[in-house]
C-alpha positions as a Markdown table, in Angstrom:
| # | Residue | x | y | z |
|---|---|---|---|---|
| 1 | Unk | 0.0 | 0.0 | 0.0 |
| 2 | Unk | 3.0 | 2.3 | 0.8 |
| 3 | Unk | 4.3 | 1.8 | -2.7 |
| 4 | Unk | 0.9 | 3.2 | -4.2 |
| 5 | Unk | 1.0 | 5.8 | -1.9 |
| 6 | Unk | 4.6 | 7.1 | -2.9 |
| 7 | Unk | 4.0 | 6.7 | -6.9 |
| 8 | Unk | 3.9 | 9.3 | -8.9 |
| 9 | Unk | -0.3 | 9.5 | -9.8 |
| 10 | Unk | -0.8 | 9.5 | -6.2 |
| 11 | Unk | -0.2 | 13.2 | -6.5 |
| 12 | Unk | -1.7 | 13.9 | -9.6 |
| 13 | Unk | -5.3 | 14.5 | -9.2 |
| 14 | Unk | -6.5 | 16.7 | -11.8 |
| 15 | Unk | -7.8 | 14.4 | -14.4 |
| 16 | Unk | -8.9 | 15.1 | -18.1 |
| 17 | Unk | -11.9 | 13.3 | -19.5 |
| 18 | Unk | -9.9 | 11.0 | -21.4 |
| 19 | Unk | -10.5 | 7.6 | -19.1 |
| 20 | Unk | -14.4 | 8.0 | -20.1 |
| 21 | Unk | -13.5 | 9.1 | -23.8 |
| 22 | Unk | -11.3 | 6.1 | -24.2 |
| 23 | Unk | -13.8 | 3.7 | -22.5 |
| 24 | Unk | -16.4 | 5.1 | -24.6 |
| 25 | Unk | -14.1 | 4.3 | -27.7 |
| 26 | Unk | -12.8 | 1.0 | -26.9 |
| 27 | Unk | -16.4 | -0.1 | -26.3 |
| 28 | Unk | -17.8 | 0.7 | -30.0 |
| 29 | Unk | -14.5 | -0.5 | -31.3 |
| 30 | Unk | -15.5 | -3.7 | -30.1 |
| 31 | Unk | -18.4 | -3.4 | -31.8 |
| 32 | Unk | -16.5 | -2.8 | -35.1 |
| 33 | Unk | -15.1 | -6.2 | -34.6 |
| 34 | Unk | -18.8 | -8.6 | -33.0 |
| 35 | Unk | -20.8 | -7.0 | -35.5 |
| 36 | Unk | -18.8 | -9.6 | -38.3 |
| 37 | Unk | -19.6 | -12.1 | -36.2 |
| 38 | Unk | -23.4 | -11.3 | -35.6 |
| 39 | Unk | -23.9 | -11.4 | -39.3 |
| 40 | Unk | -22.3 | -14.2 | -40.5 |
| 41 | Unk | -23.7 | -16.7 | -41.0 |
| 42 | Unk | -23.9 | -19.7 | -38.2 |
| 43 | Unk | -22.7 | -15.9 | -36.1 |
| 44 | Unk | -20.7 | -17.4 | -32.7 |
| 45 | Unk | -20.0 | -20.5 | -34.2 |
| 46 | Unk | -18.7 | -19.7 | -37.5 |
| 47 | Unk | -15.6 | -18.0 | -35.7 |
| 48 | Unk | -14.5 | -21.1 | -34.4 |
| 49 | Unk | -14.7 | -23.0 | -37.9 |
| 50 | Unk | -12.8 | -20.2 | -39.4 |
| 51 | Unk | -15.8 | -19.0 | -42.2 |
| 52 | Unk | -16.3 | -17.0 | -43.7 |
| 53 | Unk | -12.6 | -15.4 | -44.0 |
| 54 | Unk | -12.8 | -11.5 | -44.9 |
| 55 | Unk | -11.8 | -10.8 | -48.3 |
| 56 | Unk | -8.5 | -10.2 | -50.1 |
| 57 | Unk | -8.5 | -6.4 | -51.0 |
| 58 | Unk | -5.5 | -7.6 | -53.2 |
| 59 | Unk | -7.0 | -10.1 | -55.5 |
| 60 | Unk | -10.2 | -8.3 | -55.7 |
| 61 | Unk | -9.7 | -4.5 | -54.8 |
| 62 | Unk | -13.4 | -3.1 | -55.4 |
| 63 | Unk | -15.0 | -0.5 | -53.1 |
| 64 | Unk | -16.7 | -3.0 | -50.9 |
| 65 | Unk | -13.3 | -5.1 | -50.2 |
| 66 | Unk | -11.5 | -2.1 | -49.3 |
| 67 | Unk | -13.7 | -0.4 | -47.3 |
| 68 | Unk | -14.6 | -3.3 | -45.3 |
| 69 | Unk | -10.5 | -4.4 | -45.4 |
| 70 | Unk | -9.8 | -1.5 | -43.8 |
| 71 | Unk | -12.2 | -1.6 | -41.4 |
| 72 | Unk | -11.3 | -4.4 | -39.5 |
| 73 | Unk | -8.0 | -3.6 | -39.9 |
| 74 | Unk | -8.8 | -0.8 | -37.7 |
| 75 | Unk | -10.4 | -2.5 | -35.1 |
| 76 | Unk | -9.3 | -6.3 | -34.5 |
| 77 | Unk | -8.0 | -7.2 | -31.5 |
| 78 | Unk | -7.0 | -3.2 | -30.8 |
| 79 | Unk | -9.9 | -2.1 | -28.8 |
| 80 | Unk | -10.0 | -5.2 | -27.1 |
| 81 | Unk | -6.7 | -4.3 | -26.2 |
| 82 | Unk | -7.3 | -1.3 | -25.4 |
| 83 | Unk | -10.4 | -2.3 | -23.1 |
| 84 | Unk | -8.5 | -4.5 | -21.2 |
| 85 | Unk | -5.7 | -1.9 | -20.1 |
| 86 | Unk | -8.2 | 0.3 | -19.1 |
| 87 | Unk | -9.8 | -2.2 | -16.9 |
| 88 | Unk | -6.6 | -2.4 | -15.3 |
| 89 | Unk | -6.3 | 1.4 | -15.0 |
| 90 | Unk | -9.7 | 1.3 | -13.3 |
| 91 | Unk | -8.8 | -1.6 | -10.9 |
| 92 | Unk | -5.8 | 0.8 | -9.9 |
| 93 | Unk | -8.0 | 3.8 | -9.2 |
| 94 | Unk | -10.0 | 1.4 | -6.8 |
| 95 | Unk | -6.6 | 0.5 | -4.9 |
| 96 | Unk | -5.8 | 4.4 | -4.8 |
| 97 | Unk | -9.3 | 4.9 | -3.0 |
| 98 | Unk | -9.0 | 2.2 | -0.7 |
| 99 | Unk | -5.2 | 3.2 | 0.2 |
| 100 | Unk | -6.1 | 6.7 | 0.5 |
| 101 | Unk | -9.3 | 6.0 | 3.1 |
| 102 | Unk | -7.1 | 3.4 | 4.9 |
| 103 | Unk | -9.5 | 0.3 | 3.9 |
| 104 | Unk | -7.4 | -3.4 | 3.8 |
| 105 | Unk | -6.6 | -4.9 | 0.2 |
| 106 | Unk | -8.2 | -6.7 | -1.3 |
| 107 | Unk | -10.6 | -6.3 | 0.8 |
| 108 | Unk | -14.4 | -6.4 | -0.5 |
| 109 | Unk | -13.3 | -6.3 | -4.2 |
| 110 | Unk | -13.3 | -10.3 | -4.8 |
| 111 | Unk | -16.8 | -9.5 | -4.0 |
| 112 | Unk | -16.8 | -7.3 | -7.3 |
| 113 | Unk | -14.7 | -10.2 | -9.2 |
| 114 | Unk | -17.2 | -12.8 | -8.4 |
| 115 | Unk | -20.4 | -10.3 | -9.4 |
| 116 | Unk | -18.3 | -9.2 | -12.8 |
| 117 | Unk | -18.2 | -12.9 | -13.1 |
| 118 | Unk | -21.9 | -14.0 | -12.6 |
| 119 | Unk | -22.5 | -10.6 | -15.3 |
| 120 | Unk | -20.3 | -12.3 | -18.3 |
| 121 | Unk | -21.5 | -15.5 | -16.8 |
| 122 | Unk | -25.4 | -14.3 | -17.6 |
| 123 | Unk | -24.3 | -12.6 | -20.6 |
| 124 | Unk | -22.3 | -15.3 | -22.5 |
| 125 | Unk | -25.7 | -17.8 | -21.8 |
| 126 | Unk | -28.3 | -15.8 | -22.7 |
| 127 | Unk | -26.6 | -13.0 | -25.0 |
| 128 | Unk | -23.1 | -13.8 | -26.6 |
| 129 | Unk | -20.7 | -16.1 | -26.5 |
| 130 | Unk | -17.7 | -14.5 | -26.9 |
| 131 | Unk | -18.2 | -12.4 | -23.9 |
| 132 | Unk | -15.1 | -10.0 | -22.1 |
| 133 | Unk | -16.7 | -10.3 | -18.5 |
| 134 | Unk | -16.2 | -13.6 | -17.4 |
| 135 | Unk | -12.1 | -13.9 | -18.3 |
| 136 | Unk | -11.5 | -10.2 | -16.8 |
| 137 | Unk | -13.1 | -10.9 | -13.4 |
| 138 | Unk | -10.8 | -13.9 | -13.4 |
| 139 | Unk | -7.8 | -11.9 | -13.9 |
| 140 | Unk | -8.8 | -9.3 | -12.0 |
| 141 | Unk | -8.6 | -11.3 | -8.7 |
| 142 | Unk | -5.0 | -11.9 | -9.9 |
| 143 | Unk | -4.1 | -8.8 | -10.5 |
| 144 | Unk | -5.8 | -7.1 | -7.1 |
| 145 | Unk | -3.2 | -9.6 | -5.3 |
| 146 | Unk | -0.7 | -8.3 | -7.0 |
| 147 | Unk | -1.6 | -4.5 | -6.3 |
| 148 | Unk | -0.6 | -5.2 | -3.1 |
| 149 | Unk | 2.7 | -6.8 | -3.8 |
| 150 | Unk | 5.9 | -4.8 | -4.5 |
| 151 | Unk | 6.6 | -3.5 | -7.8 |
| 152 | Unk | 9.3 | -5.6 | -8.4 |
| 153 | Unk | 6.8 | -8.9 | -8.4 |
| 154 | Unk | 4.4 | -6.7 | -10.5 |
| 155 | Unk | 7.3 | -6.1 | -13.1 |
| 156 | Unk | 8.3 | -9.6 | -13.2 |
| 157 | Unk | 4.7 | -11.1 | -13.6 |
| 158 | Unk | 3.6 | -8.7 | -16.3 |
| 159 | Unk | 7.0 | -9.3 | -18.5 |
| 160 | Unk | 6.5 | -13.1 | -17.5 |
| 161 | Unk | 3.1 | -13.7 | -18.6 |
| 162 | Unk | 4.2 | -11.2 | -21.9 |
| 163 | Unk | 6.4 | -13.5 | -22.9 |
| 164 | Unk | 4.9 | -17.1 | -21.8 |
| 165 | Unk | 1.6 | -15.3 | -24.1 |
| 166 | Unk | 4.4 | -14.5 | -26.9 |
| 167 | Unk | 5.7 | -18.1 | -27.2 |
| 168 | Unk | 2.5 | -19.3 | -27.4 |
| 169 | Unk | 0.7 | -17.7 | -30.2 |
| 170 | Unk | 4.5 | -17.8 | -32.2 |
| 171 | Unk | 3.5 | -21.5 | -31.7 |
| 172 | Unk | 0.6 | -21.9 | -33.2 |
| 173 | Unk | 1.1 | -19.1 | -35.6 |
| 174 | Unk | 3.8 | -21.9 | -36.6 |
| 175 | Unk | 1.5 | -24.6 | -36.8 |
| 176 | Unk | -0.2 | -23.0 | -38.8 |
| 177 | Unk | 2.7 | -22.4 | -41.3 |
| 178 | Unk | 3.5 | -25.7 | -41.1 |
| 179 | Unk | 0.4 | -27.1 | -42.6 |
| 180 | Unk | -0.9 | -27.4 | -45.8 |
| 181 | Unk | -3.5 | -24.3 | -47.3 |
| 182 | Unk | -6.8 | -25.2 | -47.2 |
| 183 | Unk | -9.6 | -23.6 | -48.0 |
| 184 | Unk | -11.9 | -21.8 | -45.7 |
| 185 | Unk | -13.6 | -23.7 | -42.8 |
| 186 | Unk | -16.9 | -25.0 | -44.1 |
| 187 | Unk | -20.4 | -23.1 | -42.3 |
| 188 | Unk | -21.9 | -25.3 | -40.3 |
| 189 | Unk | -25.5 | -25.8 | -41.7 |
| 190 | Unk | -27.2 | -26.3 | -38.3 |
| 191 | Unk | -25.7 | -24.0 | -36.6 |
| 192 | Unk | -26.6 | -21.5 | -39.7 |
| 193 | Unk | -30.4 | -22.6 | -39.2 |
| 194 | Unk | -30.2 | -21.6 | -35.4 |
| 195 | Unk | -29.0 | -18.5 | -35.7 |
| 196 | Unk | -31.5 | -17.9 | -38.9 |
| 197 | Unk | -34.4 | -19.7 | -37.8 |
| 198 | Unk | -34.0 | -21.2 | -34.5 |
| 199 | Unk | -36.0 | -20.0 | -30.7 |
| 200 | Unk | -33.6 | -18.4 | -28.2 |
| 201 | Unk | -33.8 | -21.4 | -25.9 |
| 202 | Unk | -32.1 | -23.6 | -28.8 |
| 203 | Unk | -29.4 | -20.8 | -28.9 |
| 204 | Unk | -28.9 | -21.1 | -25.3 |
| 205 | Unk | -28.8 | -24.7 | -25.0 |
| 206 | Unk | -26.2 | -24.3 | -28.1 |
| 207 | Unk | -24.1 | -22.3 | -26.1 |
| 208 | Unk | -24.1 | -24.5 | -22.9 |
| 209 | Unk | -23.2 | -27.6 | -24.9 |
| 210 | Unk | -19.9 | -25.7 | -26.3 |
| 211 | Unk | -19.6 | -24.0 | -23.7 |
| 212 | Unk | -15.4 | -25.2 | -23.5 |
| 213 | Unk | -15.1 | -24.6 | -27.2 |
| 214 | Unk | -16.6 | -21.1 | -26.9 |
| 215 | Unk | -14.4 | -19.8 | -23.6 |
| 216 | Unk | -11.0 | -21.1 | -25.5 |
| 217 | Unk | -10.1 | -17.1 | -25.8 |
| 218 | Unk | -9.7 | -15.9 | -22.6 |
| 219 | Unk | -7.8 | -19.1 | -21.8 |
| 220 | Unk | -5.4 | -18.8 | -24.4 |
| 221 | Unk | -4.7 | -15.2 | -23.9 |
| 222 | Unk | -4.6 | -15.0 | -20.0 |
| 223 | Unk | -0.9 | -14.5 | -20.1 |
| 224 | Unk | -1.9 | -11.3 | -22.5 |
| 225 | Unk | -4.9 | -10.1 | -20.6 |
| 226 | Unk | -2.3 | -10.0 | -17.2 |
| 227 | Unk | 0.5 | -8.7 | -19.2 |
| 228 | Unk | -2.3 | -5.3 | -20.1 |
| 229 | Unk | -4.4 | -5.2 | -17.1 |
| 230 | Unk | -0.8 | -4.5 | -15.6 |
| 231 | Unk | 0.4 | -2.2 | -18.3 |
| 232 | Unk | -2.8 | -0.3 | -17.5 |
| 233 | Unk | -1.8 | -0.5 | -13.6 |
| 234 | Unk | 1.6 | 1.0 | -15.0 |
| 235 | Unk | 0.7 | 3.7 | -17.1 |
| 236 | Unk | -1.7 | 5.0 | -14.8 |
| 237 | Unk | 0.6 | 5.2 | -12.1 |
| 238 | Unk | 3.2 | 7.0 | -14.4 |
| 239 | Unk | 0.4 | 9.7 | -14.6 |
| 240 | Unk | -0.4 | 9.2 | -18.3 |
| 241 | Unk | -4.1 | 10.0 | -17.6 |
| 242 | Unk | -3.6 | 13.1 | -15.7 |
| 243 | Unk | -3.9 | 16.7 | -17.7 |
| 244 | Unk | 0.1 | 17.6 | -16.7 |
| 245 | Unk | 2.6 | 18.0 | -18.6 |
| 246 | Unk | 4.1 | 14.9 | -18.1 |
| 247 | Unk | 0.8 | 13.4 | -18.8 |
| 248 | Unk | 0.9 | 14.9 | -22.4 |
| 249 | Unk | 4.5 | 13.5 | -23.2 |
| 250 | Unk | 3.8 | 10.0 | -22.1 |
| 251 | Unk | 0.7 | 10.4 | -24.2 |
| 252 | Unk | 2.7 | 11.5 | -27.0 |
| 253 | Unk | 5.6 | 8.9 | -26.8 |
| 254 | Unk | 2.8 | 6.4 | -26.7 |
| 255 | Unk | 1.3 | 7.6 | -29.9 |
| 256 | Unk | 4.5 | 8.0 | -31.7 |
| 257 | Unk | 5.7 | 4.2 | -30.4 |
| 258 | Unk | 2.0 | 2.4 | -30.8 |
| 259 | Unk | 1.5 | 3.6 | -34.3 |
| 260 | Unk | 5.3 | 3.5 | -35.7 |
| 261 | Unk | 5.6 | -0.1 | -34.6 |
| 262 | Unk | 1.7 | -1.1 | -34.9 |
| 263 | Unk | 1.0 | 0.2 | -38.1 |
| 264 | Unk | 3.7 | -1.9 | -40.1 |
| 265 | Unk | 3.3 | -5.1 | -38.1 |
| 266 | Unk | -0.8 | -5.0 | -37.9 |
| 267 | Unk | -0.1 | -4.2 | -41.8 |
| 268 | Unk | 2.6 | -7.1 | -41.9 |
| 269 | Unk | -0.1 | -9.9 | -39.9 |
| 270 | Unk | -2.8 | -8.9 | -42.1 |
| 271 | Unk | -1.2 | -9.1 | -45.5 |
| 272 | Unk | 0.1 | -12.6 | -44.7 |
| 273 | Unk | -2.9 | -14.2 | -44.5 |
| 274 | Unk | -5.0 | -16.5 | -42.2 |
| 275 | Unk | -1.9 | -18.4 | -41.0 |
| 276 | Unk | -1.2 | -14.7 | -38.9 |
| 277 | Unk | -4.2 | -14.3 | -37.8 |
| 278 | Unk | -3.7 | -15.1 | -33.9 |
| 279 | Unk | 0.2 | -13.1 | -33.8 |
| 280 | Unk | -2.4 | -10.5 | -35.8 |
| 281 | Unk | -4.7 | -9.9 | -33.6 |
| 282 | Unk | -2.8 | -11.6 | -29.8 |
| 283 | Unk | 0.7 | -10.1 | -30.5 |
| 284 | Unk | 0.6 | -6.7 | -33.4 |
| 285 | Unk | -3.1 | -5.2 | -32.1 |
| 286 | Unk | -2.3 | -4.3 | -28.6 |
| 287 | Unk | 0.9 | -2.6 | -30.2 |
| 288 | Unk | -1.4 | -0.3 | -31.9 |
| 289 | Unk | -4.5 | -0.1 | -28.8 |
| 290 | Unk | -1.2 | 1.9 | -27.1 |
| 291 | Unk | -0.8 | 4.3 | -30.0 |
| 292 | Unk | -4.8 | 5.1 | -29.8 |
| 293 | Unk | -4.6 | 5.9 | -26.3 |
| 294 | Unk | -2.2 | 8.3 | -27.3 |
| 295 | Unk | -3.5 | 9.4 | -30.1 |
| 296 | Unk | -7.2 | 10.0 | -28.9 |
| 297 | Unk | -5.2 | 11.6 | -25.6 |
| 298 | Unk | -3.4 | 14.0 | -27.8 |
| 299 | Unk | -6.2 | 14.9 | -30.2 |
| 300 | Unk | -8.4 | 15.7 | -26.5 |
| 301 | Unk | -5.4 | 17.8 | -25.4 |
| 302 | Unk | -5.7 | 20.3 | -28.6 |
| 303 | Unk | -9.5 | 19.9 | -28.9 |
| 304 | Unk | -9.3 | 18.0 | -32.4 |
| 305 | Unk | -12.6 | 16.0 | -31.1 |
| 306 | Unk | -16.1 | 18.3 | -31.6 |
| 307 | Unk | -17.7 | 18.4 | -28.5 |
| 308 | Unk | -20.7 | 16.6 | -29.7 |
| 309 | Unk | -18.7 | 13.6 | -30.2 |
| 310 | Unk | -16.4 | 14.0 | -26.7 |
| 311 | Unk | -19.9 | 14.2 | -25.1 |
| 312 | Unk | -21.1 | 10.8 | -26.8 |
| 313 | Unk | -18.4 | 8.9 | -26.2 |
| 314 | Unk | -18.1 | 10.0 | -22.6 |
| 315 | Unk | -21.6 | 9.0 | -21.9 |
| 316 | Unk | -21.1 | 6.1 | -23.5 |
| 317 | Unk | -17.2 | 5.5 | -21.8 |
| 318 | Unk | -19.9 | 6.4 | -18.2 |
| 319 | Unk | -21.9 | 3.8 | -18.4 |
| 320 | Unk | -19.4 | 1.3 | -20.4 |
| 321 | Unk | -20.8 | -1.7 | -18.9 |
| 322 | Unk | -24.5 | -0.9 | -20.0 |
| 323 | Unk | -23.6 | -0.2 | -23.3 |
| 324 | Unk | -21.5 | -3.1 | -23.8 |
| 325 | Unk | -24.1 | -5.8 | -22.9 |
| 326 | Unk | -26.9 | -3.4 | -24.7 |
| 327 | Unk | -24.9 | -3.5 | -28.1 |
| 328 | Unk | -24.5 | -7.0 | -28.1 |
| 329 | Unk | -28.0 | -7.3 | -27.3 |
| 330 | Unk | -29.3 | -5.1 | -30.0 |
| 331 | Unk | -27.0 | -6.7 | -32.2 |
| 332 | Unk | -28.7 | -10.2 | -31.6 |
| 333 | Unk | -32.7 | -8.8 | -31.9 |
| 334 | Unk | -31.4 | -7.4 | -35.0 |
| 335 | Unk | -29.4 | -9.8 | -37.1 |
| 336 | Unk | -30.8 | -13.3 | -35.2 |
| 337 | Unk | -34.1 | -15.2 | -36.6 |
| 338 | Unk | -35.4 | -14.4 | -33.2 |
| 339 | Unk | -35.4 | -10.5 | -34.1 |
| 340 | Unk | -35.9 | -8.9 | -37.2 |
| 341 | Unk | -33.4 | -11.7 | -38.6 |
| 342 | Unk | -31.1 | -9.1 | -41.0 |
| 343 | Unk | -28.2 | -11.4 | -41.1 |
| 344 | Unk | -30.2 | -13.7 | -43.7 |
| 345 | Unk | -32.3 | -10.8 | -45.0 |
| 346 | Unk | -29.4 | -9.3 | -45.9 |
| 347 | Unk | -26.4 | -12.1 | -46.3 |
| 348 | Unk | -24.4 | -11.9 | -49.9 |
| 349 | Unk | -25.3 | -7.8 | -50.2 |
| 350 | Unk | -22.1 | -7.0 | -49.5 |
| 351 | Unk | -20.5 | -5.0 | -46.5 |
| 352 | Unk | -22.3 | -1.6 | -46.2 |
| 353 | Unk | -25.3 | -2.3 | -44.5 |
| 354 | Unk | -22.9 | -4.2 | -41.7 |
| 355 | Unk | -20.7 | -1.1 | -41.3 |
| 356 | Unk | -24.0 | 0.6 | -41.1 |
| 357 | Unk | -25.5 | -1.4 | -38.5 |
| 358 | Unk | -22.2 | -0.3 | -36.3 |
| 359 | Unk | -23.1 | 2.9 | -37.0 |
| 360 | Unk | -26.7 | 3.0 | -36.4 |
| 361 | Unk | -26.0 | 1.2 | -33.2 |
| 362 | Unk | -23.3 | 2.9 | -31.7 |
| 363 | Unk | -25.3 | 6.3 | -32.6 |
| 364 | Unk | -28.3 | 4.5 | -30.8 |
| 365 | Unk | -25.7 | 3.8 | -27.5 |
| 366 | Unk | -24.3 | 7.4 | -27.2 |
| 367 | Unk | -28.2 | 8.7 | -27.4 |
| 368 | Unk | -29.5 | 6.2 | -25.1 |
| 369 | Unk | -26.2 | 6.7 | -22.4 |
| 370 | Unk | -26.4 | 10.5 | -22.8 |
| 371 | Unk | -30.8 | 10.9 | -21.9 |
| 372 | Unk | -30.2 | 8.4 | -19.4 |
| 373 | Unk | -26.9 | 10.3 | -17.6 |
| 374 | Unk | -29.2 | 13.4 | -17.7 |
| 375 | Unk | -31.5 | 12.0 | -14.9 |
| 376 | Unk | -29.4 | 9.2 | -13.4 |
| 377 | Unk | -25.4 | 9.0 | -11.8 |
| 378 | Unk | -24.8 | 5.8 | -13.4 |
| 379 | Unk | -25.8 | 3.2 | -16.1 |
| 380 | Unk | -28.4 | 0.4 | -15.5 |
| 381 | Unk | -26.0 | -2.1 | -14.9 |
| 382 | Unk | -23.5 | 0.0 | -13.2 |
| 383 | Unk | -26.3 | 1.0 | -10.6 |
| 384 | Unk | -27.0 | -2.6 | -10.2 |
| 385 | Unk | -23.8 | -3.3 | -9.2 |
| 386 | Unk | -23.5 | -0.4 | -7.2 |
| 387 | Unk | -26.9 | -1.8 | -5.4 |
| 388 | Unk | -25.4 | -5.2 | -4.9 |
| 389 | Unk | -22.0 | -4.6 | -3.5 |
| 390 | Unk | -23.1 | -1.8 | -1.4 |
| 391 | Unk | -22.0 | -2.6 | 2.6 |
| 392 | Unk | -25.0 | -3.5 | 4.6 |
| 393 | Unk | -24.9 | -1.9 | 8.1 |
C-alpha cells in the first residue's frame, strides 16, 4: 500500500476526461469487430470453424473489399486491447481509494470479481458467446493480489506472462505455417439454421453444450490479458491520464511508439494471410491499442474531437458496462431469426449495410447513455452493481 502511496499518480489529481473518452471508444470499437460475427452466417460459431474469412482487398480490390478491409484492420484485437488496459487502469484507481481511506486490500473487491463474473456468466448464456466479463473478473482477482505486492513482483509477472503469451501464439502461428492451405472452414448448416431460424432457448442450449469450445479465448490469452491489465496498472501510475505536462509526453511517446511499430506489423499480420491471424490480432493489435490511447489523448489535449462527439463517447465511456451488454443485445434482436433476422435478410449484399448497423448502433448507445446520464449518476448495470456490493450496516 505504501508503494501506491509514494508513486507518482498519487499526487496527480487533476484528471482530463480521457479515461471515459477512451472507455467510450474502446467499447464501440468492439463493436466494429462482434458486428462480423453477428452477421455471418452460423454468427458465434462460425468463428471457431474459421468462415467465412474477410476478403483479399489484393486479388479483388473493389470499393466493398477495401472499405470493409480496412475496417477491420482498424479494429481487431485493438480495442480489445485497449479495453482490457483500461480495466486495469480502473482496478488501480480502486486500490488508490482504498489506500487513501485506509480500507485493507483486497478487501471487498473479490466480492466485485465474483459479481463481474456472474454478469459475463449471464451474458455469455443468454446474449453472446464471446463475452469480455467472465475472463476479466478472473484476472482481476490476480491482478488485485498483485496491487498489493511490490513493484518488483508486478514487473516480473507482467514481462512473464508477456512473454509465456508470446511463445504461445508464435507456436501456433507456426503450426499453422507448417500445414498445408486449405480452404476456408466450411459453415456449419445447423448451426446456420439456429442463428437464422432457431427460438432463443435452442441458442442457449447451443451455447451451454460448447460452452469449453466457446471460452478457448480468454484461456489462451490469460498470459496477454495479465500482461495489459498491468500495463494499464503502469501507465496509470506514471500519470499518463492526468492533464500535466508529463501526462501529455507519455501520451505522445505512446502515440509516436504504438503507431510507428503497430501500423507496419498489424499491416505485416494482415497481408500474410489467415496463418497470422492469432500473432495479428494476440501479438501486433495491442501494439497499436497503445498508439490510440495516445492518439485519442493528444487529439483531447488540442480539442481536435467536436464536442458533440467527446460528449457521446463520454456518456457512453460512463456507463461502459451498460452499453457493452446493450450493443450485443441489439446486435442479436437485429441480425438473429429471433429478431428482425437481417443477417439472412441481408447475407451476400455486400459490406455496407454491416458497417452501417455499427453505426446506427453505436449512434443509438451514445443517445441512449447521454438521456439516461441526464437523470441518473450511473448506467443500469452500473447502478445494479453499485446496489449489490453496497456494505450492509
Amino acid at each position: 500500500m505504501a508503494d501506491t502511496l509514494t508513486a507518482p499518480a498519487a499526487q496527480k489529481t487533476a484528471r482530463l476526461p480521457l479515461l471515459d473518452v477512451l472507455r467510450g471508444a474502446a467499447v464501440l470499437g468492439t463493436l466494429m469487430t462482434n458486428v462480423w460475427i453477428f452477421t455471418a452466417p452460423g454468427s458465434e460459431w462460425s468463428v471457431l470453424r474459421g468462415s467465412p474469412r474477410p476478403p483479399d482487398p489484393i486479388a479483388d480490390p473493389s470499393a466493398a473489399h477495401l472499405a470493409e478491409s480496412v475496417f477491420r484492420f482498424l479494429a481487431d484485437g485493438k480495442f480489445l486491447a485497449l479495453l482490457t488496459v483500461l480495466f486495469g487502469v480502473g482496478l488501480a484507481i480502486q486500490y488508490d481509494s482504498a489506500a487513501r481511506r485506509g480500507d485493507p486490500w483486497p478487501g471487498r473487491y473479490p466480492r466485485r470479481a465474483a459479481f463481474l463474473f456472474v454478469e459475463g456468466t449471464v451474458h455469455f448464456v443468454l446474449v453472446f458467446a464471446w463475452d469480455v466479463l467472465m475472463g476479466y473478473a478472473v484476472t482481476a482477482l490476480l491482478v488485485a493480489w498483485l496491487l498489493a505486492r511490490s513493484e518488483k513482483v508486478r514487473r516480473r509477472t507482467m514481462w512473464t506472462a508477456g512473454g509465456v503469451h508470446l511463445a504461445l501464439i508464435s507456436l501456433l502461428t507456426l503450426d499453422a505455417l507448417g500445414r498445408p492451405d486449405g480452404s476456408p472452414g466450411d459453415t456449419d448448416p445447423a448451426a446456420v439454421e439456429l442463428y437464422a431460424h432457431g427460438g432463443w432457448p435452442a441458442q442457449i442450449a447451443f451455447r451451454l453444450e460448447h460452452f469449453l469450445a466457446l471460452r478457448i479465448e480468454p484461456v489462451f490469452s490469460f498470459g496477454l490479458l495479465v500482461l495489459l491489465f498491468l500495463l494499464g496498472v503502469r501507465l496509470h501510475r506514471a500519470g499518463a491520464f492526468t492533464a500535466t505536462a508529463e501526462g501529455r509526453r507519455i501520451r505522445t511517446r505512446m502515440a509516436a511508439w504504438g503507431l510507428g511499430l503497430g501500423l507496419p506489423l498489424n499491416a505485416a499480420t494482415t497481408l500474410g494471410g489467415a496463418d497470422f491471424y492469432l500473432l495479428g490480432r494476440y501479438g501486433a493489435a495491442p501494439l497499436l491499442a497503445l498508439g490510440y490511447i495516445g492518439l485519442i489523448g493528444i487529439a483531447l489535449d488540442r480539442r481536435w474531437i467536436p464536442a458533440a462527439v467527446r460528449t457521446a463517447l463520454g456518456s457512453v465511456g460512463r456507463s461502459a458496462l451498460s452499453c457493452y451488454v446493450a450493443q450485443n443485445l441489439l446486435c442479436m434482436l437485429l441480425c438473429y431469426g429471433i429478431g428482425l433476422g437481417l443477417a439472412e435478410r441481408l447475407g451476400g449484399s455486400g459490406p455496407w449495410w454491416v458497417m452501417g448497423l455499427w453505426a446506427g448502433v453505436s449512434l443509438a448507445l451514445a443517445a441512449g447513455s447521454w438521456l439516461w446520464l441526464r437523470r441518473f449518476d450511473h448506467g443500469p448495470l452500473e447502478a445494479v452493481q453499485r446496489s449489490v456490493l453496497r456494505p450492509r450496516r
